[in-house]
N, C-alpha and C positions, 0 to 999 in steps of 0.2 A: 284618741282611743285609750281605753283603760291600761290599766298594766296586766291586769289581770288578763282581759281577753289577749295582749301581746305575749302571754305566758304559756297561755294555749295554744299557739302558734308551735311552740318546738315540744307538744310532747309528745306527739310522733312525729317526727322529724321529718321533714322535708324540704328542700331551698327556698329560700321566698326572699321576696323584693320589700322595704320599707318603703315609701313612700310621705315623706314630711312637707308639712305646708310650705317650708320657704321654697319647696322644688328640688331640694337633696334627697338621692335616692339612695339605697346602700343594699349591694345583694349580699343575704346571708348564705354561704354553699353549704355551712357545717354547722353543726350547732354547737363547737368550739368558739365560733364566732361570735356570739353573743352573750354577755350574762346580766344576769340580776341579780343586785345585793337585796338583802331579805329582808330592807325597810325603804321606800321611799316609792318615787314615782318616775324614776329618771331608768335608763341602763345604759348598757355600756354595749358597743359591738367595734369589734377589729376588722378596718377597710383590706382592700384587694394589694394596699403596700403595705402592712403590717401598721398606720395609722392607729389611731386608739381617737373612736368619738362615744361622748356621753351627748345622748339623747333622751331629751324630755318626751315622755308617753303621750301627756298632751298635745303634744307638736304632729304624731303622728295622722295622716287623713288613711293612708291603708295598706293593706299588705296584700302583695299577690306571688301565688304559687304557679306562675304562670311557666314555660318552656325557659327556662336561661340558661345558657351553655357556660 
């Protein structure tokens, strides 16, 4: 997935599920949880224990705004 189109993902906010090809999945509830530095291709989102993963865009297969409690 682009980064662009993962950037349109929070610009009106709503939770959503990452989805990456090894099978890691990561729910975003806030859009605290996730950022972009303003060059590359990678970003950054904070897991459900205060973890910290950089994630490549490319890696990404999809994102769903499905029910997650």
């Amino acid at each position: 997935m682009k980064i662009g189109e993962l950037k349109d993902q929070i610009k009106d906010f709503k939770p959503f599920t990452i989805y990456m090809t090894d099978g890691f999945q990561i729910h975003i509830p806030h859009i605290d949880y996730i950022y972009f530095p303003p060059i590359g291709r990678s970003f950054v989102v904070i897991g459900p224990n205060g973890g910290v993963h950089v994630l490549a865009s490319e890696h990404v297969t999809r994102t769903d705004h499905g029910n997650i409690e």
